[in-house]
ZAMARGU-4260 file (C-alpha; in steps of 0.2 Angstrom, whole numbers, plus 5000, padded with zeros to 4 digits):
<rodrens>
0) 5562/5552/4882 | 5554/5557/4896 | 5565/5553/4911 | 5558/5562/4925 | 5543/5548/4925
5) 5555/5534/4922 | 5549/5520/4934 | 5539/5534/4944 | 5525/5523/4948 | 5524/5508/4958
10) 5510/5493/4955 | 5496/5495/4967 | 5486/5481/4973 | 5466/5480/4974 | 5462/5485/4991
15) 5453/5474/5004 | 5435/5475/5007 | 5431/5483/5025 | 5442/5484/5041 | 5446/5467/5048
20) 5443/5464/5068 | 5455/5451/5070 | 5476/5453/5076 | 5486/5457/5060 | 5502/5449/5072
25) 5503/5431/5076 | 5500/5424/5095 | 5511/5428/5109 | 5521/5413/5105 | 5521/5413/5084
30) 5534/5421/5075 | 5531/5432/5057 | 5536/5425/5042 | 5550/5427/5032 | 5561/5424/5017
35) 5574/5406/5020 | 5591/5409/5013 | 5587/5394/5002 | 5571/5404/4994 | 5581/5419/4988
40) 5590/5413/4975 | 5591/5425/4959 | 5590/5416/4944 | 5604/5425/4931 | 5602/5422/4915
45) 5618/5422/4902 | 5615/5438/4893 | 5613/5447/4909 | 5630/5444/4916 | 5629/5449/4935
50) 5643/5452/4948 | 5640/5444/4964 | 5652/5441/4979 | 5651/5432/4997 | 5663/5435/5012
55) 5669/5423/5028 | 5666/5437/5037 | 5684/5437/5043 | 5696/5446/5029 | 5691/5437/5013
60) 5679/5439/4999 | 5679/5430/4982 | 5671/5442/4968 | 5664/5435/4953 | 5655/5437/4937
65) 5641/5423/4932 | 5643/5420/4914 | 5661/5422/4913 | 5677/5408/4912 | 5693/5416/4917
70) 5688/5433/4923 | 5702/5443/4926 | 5698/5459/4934 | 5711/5466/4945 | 5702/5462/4960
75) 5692/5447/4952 | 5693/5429/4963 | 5700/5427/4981 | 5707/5442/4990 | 5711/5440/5006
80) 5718/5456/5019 | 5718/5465/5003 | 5730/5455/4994 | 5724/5446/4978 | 5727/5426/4980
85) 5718/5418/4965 | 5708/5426/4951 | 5696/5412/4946 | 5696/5392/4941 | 5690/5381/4926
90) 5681/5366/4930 | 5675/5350/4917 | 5671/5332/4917 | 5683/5322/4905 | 5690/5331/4892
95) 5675/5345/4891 | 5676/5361/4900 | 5662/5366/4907 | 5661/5386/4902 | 5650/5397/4914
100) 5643/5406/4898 | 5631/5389/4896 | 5630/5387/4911 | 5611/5390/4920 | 5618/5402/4937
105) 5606/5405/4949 | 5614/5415/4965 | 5608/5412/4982 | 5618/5423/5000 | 5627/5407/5004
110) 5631/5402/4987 | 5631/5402/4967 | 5623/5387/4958 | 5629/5383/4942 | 5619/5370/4929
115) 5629/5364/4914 | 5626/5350/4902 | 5636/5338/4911 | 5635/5342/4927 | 5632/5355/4944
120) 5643/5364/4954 | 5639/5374/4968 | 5653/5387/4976 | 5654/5390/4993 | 5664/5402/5005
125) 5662/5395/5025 | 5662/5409/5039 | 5680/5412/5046 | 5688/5398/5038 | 5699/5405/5023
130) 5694/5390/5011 | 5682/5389/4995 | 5674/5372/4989 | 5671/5369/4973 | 5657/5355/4975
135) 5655/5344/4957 | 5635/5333/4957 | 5627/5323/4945 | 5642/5322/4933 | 5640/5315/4917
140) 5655/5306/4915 | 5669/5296/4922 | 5681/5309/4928 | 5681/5329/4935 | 5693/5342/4935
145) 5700/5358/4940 | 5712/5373/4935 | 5716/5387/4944 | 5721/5404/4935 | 5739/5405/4934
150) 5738/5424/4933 | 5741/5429/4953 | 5750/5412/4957 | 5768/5400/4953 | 5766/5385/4944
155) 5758/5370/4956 | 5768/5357/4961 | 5764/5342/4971 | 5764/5344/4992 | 5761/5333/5006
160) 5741/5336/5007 | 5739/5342/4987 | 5746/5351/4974 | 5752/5369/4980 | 5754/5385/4973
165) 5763/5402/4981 | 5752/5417/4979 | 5761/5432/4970 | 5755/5442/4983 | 5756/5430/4996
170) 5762/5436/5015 | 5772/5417/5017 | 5755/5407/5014 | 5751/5394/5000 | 5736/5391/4991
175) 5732/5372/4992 | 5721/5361/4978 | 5714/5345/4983 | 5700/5334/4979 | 5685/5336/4992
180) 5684/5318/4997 | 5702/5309/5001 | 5705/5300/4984 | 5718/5297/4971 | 5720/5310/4960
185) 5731/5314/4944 | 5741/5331/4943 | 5747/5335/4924 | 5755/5352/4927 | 5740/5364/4928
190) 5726/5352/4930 | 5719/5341/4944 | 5709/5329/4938 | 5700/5316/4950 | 5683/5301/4949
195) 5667/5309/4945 | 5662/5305/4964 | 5676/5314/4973 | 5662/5327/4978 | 5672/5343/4969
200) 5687/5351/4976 | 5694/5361/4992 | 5703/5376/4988 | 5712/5381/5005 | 5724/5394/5012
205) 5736/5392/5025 | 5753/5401/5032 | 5757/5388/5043 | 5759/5373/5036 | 5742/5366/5039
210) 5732/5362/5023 | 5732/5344/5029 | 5723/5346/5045 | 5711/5358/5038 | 5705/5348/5025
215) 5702/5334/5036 | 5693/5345/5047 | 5682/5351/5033 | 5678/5335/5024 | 5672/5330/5043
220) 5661/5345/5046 | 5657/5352/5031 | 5640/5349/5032 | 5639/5358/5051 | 5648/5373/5042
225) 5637/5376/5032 | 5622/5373/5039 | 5631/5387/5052 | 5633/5400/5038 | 5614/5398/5033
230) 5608/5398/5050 | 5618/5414/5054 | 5610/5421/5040 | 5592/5416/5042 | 5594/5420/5061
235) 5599/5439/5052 | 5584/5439/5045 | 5573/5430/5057 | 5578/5443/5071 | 5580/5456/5061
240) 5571/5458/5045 | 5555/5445/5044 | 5546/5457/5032 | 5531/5453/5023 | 5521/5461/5012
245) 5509/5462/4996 | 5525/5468/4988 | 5538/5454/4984 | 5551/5465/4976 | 5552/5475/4992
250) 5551/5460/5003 | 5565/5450/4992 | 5575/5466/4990 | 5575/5470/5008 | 5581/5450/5014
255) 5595/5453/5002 | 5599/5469/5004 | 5602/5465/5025 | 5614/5453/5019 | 5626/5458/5007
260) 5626/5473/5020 | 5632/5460/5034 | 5645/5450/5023 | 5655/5469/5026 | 5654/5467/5042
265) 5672/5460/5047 | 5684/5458/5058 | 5699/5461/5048 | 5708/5472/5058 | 5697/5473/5072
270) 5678/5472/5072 | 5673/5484/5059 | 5662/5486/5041 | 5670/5485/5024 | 5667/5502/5014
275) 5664/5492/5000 | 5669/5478/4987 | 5681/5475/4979 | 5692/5488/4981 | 5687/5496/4998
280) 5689/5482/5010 | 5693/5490/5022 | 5688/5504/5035 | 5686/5520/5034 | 5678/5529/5048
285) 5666/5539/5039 | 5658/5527/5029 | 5659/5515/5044 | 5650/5527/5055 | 5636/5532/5038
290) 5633/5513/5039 | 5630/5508/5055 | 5612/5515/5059 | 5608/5505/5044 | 5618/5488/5044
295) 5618/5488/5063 | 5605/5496/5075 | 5594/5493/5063 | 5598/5475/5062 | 5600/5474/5081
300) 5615/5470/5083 | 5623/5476/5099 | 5637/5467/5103 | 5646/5471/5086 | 5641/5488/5089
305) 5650/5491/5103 | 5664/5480/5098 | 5669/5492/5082 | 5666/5507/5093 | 5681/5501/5104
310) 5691/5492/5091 | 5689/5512/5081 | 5692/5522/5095 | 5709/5514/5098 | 5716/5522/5084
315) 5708/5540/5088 | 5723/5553/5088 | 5730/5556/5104 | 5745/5566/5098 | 5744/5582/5108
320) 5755/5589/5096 | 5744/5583/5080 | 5733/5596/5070 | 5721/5580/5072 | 5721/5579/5088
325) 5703/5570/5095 | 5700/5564/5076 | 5694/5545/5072 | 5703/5540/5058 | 5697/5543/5040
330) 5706/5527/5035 | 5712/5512/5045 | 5719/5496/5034 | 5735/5485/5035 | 5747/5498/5028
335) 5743/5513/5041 | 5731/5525/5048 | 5726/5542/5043 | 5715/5555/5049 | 5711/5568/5033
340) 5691/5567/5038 | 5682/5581/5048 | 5663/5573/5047 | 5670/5554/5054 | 5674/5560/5071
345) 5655/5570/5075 | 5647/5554/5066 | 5657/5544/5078 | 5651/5552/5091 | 5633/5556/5085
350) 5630/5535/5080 | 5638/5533/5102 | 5620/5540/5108 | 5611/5534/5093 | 5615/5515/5100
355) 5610/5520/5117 | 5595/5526/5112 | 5591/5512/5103 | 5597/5502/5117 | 5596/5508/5133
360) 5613/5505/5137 | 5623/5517/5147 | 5635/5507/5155 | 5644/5504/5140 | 5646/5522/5140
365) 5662/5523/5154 | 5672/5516/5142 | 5669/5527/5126 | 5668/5543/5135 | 5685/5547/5138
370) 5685/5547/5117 | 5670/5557/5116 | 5678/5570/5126 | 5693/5572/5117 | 5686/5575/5100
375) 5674/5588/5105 | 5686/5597/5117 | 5702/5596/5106 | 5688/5605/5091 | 5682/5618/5102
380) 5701/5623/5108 | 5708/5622/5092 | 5698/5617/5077 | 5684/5630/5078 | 5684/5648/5071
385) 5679/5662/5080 | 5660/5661/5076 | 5660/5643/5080 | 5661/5633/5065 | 5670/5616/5063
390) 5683/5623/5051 | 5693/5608/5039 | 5702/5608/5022 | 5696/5611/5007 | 5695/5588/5003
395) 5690/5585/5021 | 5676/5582/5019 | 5664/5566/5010 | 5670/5576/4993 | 5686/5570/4997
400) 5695/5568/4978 | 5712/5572/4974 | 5721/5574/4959 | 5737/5564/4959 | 5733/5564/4978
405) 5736/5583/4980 | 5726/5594/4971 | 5707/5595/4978 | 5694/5591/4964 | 5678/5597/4973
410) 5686/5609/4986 | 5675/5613/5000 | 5686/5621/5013 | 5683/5629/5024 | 5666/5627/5029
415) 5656/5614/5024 | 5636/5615/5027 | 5634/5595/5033 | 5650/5599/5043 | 5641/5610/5054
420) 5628/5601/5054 | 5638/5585/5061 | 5646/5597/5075 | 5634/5605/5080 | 5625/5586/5083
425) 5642/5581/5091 | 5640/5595/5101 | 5623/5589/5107 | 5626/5570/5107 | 5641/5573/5118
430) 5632/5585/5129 | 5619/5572/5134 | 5632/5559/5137 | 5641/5570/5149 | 5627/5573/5158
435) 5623/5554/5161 | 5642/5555/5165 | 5640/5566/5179 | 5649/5579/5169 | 5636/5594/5170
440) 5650/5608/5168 | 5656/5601/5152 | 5638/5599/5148 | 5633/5614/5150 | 5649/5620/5140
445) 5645/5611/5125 | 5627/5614/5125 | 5631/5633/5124 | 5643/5631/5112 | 5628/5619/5100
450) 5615/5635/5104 | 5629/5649/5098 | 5634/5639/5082 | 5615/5637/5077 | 5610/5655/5079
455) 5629/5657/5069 | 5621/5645/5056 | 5605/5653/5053 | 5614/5670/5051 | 5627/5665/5040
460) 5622/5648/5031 | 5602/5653/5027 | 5598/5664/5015 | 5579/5667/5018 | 5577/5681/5005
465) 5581/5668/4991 | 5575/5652/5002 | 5590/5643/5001 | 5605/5634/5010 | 5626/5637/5006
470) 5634/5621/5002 | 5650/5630/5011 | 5660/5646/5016 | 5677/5649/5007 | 5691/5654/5015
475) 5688/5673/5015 | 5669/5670/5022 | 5659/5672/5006 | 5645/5659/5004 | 5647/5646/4990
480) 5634/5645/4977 | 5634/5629/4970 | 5621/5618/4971 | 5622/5601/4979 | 5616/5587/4992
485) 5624/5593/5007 | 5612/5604/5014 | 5599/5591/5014 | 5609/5584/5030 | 5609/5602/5037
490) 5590/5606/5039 | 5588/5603/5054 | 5596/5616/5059 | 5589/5628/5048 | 5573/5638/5059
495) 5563/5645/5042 | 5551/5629/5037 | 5549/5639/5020 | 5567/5637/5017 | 5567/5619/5022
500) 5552/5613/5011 | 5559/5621/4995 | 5576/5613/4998 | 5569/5597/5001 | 5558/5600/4981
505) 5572/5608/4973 | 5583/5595/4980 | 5573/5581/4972 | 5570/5592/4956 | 5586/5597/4951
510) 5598/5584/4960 | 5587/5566/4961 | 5587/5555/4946 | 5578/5539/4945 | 5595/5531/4948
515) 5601/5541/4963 | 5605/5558/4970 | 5619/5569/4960 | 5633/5578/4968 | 5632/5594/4957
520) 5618/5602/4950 | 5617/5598/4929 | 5619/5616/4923 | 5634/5621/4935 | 5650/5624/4924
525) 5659/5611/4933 | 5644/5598/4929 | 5652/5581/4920 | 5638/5569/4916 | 5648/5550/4914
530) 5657/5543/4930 | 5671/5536/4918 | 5672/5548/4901 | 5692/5545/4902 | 5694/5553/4883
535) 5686/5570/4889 | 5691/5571/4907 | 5701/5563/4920 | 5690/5551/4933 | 5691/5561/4949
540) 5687/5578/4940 | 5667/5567/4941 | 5668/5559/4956 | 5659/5572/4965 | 5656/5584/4950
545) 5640/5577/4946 | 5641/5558/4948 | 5628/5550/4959 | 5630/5545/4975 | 5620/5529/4982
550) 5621/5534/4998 | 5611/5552/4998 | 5596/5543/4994 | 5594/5541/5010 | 5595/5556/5016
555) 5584/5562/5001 | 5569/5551/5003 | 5570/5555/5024 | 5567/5570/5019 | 5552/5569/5009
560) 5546/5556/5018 | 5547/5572/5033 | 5534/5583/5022 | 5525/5570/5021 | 5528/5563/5002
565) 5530/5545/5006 | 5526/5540/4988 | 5537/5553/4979 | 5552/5545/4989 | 5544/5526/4987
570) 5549/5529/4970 | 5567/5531/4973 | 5566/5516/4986 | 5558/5506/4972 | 5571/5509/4961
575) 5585/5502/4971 | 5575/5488/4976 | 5576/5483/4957 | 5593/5486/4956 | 5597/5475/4968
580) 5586/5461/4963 | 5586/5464/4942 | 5604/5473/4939 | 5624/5477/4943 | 5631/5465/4959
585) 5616/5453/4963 | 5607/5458/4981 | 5617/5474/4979 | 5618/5494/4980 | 5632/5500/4968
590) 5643/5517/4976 | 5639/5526/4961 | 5631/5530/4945 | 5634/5542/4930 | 5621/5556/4932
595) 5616/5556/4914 | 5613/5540/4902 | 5623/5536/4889 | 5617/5539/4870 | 5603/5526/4867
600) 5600/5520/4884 | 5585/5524/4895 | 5595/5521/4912 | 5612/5524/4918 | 5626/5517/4920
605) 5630/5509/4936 | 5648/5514/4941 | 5662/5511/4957 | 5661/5498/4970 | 5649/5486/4965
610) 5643/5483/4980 | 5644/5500/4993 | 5642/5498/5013 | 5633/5515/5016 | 5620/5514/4998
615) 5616/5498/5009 | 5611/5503/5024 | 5605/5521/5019 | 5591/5511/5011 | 5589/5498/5028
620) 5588/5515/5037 | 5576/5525/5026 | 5565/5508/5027 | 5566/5506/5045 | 5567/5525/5052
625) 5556/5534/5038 | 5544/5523/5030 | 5540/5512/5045 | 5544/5527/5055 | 5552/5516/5072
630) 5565/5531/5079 | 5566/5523/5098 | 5573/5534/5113 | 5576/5523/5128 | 5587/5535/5135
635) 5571/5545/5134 | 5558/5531/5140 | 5548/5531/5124 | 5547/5524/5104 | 5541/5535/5092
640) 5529/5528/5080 | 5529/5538/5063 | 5522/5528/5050 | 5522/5535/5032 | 5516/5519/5024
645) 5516/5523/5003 | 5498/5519/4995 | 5508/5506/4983 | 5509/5494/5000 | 5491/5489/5009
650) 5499/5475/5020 | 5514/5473/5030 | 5522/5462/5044 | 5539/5465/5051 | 5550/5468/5065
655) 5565/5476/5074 | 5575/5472/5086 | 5577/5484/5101 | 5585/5484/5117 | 5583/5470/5126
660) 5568/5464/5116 | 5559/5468/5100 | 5546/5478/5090 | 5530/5467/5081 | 5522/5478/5067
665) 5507/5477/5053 | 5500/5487/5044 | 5483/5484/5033 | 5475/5496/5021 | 5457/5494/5015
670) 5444/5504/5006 | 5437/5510/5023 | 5451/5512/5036 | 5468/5507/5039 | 5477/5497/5052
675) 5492/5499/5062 | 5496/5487/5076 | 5510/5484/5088 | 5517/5472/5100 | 5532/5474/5113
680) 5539/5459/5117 | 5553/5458/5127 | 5554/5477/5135 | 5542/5488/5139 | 5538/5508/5135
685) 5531/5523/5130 | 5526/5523/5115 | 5522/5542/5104 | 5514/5540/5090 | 5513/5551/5074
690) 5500/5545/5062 | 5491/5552/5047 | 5481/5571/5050 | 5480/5566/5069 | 5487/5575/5084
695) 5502/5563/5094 | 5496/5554/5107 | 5505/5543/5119 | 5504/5523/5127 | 5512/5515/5142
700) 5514/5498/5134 | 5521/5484/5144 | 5528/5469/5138 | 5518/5458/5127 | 5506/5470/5125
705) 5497/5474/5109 | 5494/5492/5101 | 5479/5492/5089 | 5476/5508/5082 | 5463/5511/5067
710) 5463/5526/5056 | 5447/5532/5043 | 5445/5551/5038 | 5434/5553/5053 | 5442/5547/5070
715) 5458/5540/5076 | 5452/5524/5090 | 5467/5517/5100 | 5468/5501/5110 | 5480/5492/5122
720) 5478/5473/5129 | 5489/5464/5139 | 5497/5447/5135 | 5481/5438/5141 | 5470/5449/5129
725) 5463/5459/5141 | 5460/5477/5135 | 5469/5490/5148 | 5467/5505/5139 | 5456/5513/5124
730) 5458/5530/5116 | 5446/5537/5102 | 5452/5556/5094 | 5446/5566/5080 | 5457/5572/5064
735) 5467/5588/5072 | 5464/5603/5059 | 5479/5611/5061 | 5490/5596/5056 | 5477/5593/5041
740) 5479/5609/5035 | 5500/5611/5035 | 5499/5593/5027 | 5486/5597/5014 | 5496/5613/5009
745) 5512/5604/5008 | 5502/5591/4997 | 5499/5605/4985 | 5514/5612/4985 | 5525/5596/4979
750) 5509/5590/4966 | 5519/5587/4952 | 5536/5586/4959 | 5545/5575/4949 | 5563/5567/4947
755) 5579/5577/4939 | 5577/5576/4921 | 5597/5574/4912 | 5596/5588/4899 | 5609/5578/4888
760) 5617/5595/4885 | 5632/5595/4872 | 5642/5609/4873 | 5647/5608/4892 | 5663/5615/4897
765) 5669/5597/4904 | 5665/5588/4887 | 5672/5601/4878 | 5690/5594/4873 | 5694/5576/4868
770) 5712/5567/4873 | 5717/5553/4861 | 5724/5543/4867 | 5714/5545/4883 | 5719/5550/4898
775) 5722/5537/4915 | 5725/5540/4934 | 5741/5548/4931 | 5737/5559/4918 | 5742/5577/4922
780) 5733/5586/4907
</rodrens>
């Protein structure tokens, strides 16, 4: 089984004949297509059996399972500020049930749509309103009706606007069950049963007596809601991600991908992102601050960008007396805050600037500031060591398992590699910031401190004799050999390009699978190949002990994509395009995966949350930052332009929202030369470009102007028009040798790089004893 080349190539379509003269972008006043809402559904069929999940976008989400009647996973059905309210219903017409295991499902973002013999039923969640309809058409029959799981509620009895049930979990609220249209009904006990034309049933929840009232408002308007949820949706997309391509996977993949990202974004206890479902809703700092290049600049969504960084920042540790003083919190949720993350805080800080790049917004920046400047100041006076380094416990960091929430799994104290990578960005970011503060001194502070750690890094963290990069410093100062992903988030700071170009190969060779990026190398001792092996080892002795990690793929594809190897990291891009459209949650990226497959299987298994905030939005990011290559710098005056288009893609349309305006792109490959074009519309800039073997030039583009630039081996031509079509500028550049020549050598050096290949070993150390019965969470063995 040759597991390496699993999915390695993508379809290529036949290329177009000879260059085209006319715009690839539509007029000044068209708009670039895109997917509707109503076009995405994913058909499931019933021996697929697919997760799937919607939110209000406030504190609840319902998560369900296509083809199953009475799921009852612990977190299956309603949840609402993390408690559980109702696990699933029954509906039938008459005296049949209609069972979801015959039923033909086919899942859309706003809603699942569920065929059966004798009649349809669409589900629906409606933003900010915490009630579900259950709608019931084309019945077949003379009567409907409806159970709820009795698992996570009392028995119903009758109340004023329906029959009532007190969820277990409840905080005083009450789960109400009524038919959708105001008609007389029957109530047996456990089932409601109403006319085959009441339209379905409202399930609502209230904790103020209110069901009545919001019924009545619903029945009235539910058509407005819901045409406002799909609106919302397609504007998401519209604004934010009206791709085309010759692709549909990656076009489909993409729409979806955007919005099971944005259904995490909540405001459940202040503005802030889910980590994932089902069990992570709520916010933890780090994976907050991971996703939001990805679910939110990329997406262009500035208001809720500042809004989490002020609703977050009010929880920052201000104890003087705290050893976390200046740290964002690792976790915030309803039971309480805590502050056991070293790498939330400088991402924090580092994803501040990253929006005012993007944006151009400094004013905003009076208000954070004061929380920039504690957590860099309360670091340097007391949470550096004497070279410098950022220096944390030995589960502060992303590898953050405990055993029985004490004993450290994948300890890392007390230097971790991307830790210092993150502070010494924080150290940059937040020198910048002060400057446009007016605060040169502790500028100038901070930036001195940022050049002493990265000559202190280089010294102690490369090893240039060997080519390679410590995933951490113990305690004692001796570099740590283990070989994992971490150092992939550290190489820009590493000044030998050799040692960065065999990390980023060895990297993909040793640690990236087809279905993700590892978190230990296969032939460590401390390897364990399953997520969940519960008869050979607890859990969290895997988690980051060779497990795969969503999430890293971002950062591993950037970094090809930065030699150069657009179409070795395509690979991996495709891969998770399939999963979200073909496998596991539907539109989703799962946390985990195991790193090996289990005995007969090609693929592995999928494992953790089902649907994970940062796999998400590494994969938005990646798309828009590496494979597009937009990386803007208002603060800067410019936009880079660094397309690394993969040859499995010859045409493209998209955009992106940025500042106060937006970024028109297409892209068009053909036999003789290929096409990049641009348009600003809304802002105006500079725009860098970095394309193919030539040198970078720059544009002054104003707004509605268009960038045409064509590309064959031979020349680079450039033109610019105005909004009227008039041509202002025209630029004409030959190949640049020296760039040709450090690409083709880095060409020859990755030929026949190829994914992590499971050696399906026996006799490792973690698979070497058997517990029967087997072990759980709190097994101490």
């Amino acid at each position: 089984m040759k597991f390496g080349q699993l999915f390695a190539v993508a379809g290529c379509t036949a290329l177009l004949g000879a260059c085209s003269n006319s715009s690839l972008l539509p007029g000044q006043d068209g708009t670039l297509s895109r997917l509707d809402v109503e076009d995405m559904g994913i058909a499931v069929a019933a021996d697929s059996q697919r997760e799937y999940s919607f939110t209000d976008k406030k504190a609840s989400f319902w998560y369900g399972m296509t083809h199953t009647d009475n799921w009852d996973d612990w977190h299956a059905g309603w949840n609402i500020a993390k408690r559980r309210l109702l696990s699933d219903y029954t509906v039938g017409v008459d005296g049949d049930t209609l069972s979801r295991r015959e039923a033909e499902v086919t899942v859309y973002p706003y809603k699942i749509d569920c065929v059966y013999t004798k009649a349809r039923e669409n589900f629906y969640m409606f933003d900010r309103v915490e009630l579900l309809y259950v709608e019931l058409s084309d019945v077949k029959g003379d009567s409907v009706w409806i159970e709820l799981s009795p698992r996570l509620i009392s028995a119903g009895k009758q109340g004023a606007a329906g029959i009532e049930f007190v969820p277990k979990e409840s905080a005083g609220g009450v789960i109400t069950l009524q038919p959708f249209k105001d008609v007389a009904y029957r109530w047996n006990g456990t089932r409601l049963m109403a006319p085959a034309d009441a339209g379905g049933f409202i399930i609502s929840y209230t904790e103020d007596g209110s069901a009545a009232q919001v019924a009545a408002l619903f029945r009235r308007d539910h058509e407005k809601m819901l045409r406002e949820r799909i609106d919302r949706m397609n504007a998401l997309e519209e604004k934010s991600n009206p791709l085309s391509s010759d692709n549909d996977t990656l076009d489909k993949a993409m729409a979806w991908i955007v919005l099971t990202t944005d259904e995490l974004i909540t405001c459940q206890q202040g503005n802030g992102i889910y980590a994932g479902l089902p069990w992570f809703n709520e916010y933890w700092g780090r994976d907050m601050f991971i996703t939001m290049p990805g679910a939110v600049f990329c997406t262009g969504q500035w208001e809720t960008a500042r809004s989490i960084f002020s609703d977050f920042a009010k929880f920052q540790d201000r104890n003087p007396e705290s050893e976390t003083l200046g740290r964002i919190p690792n976790r915030a949720n309803l039971e309480g805050i805590i502050y056991n993350t070293a790498d939330g805080t400088p991402r924090f800080v580092t994803d501040v600037y990253e929006y005012m790049q993007y944006t151009g917004d400094t004013t905003y920046l009076a208000s954070i500031y004061p929380a920039i400047e504690l957590s860099i100041n309360s670091v340097i006076e007391h949470g550096t060591d004497a070279d410098g380094f950022l220096v944390h416990a030995d589960a502060d960091t992303w590898m953050d398992a405990k055993r029985q929430g004490k004993y450290p799994c994948s300890p890392r104290g007390n230097r971790a590699v991307d830790i210092q990578a993150l502070w010494y960005e924080q150290l940059r970011s937040g020198a910048k910031m002060a400057r446009i503060m007016g605060h040169d001194d502790e500028s100038r502070r901070w930036d001195l401190a940022a050049d002493s750690l990265l000559a202190t890094f280089n010294r102690m963290f490369v090893n240039t004799a060997d080519t390679l990069v410590y995933d951490h410093l113990n305690a004692d100062g001796t570099p740590d050999l283990q070989y994992r992903p971490n150092m992939l988030y550290a190489l820009d700071m590493v000044a030998d390009t050799a040692v960065v170009t065999k990390a980023t190969r060895d990297a993909w060779r040793r640690l990236v699978y087809p279905w993700g990026v590892a978190s230990l190398d296969q032939n460590d001792p401390q390897f364990h190949p399953y997520h969940e092996n519960w008869h050979h080892y607890h859990k969290d002795d895997a988690y980051h002990n060779g497990t795969v990690w969503l999430w890293n793929n971002g950062m591993a594809m950037q970094r090809m994509i930065e030699a150069g190897q657009q179409d070795i990291a395509w690979q991996l891009f495709e891969n998770m395009n399939r999963q979200a459209l073909y496998e596991g949650a539907v539109g989703s990226l799962s946390e985990n995966a195991d790193a090996w497959p289990r005995k007969g299987a090609q693929w592995a298994r999928r494992s953790g949350t089902f649907l994970q905030a940062w796999s998400n939005a590494e994969q938005i990011r990646v798309w828009y930052q590496g494979f597009l290559g937009i990386r803007p710098a208002l603060l800067d005056g410019c936009i880079t332009l660094a397309p690394r288009i993969p040859s499995a893609l010859n045409t493209l349309r998209y955009s992106e929202l940025i500042g106060n305006g937006s970024l028109l792109g297409a892209f068009e490959r053909t036999a003789d030369c290929r096409i990049y074009e641009y348009r600003l519309s809304g802002i105006a800039s500079r725009l860098k470009f970095d394309i193919e073997d030539f040198a970078t030039f720059d544009l002054a583009v104003t707004d509605g102007s268009t960038v045409r630039v064509k590309v064959t081996d031979s020349e680079l031509t450039a033109s610019v028009t105005d909004r009227d079509g008039k041509t202002t500028s025209k630029i004409a550049i030959a190949p640049d040798p020296a760039k040709a020549a450090r690409q083709q050598a880095m060409d020859r050096y990755f030929e026949g790089t190829h994914f992590a290949v499971p050696s399906m070993k026996e006799n490792l150390p973690s698979l070497s004893r058997y517990f029967d019965p087997p072990l759980d969470y709190s097994s101490i063995e």
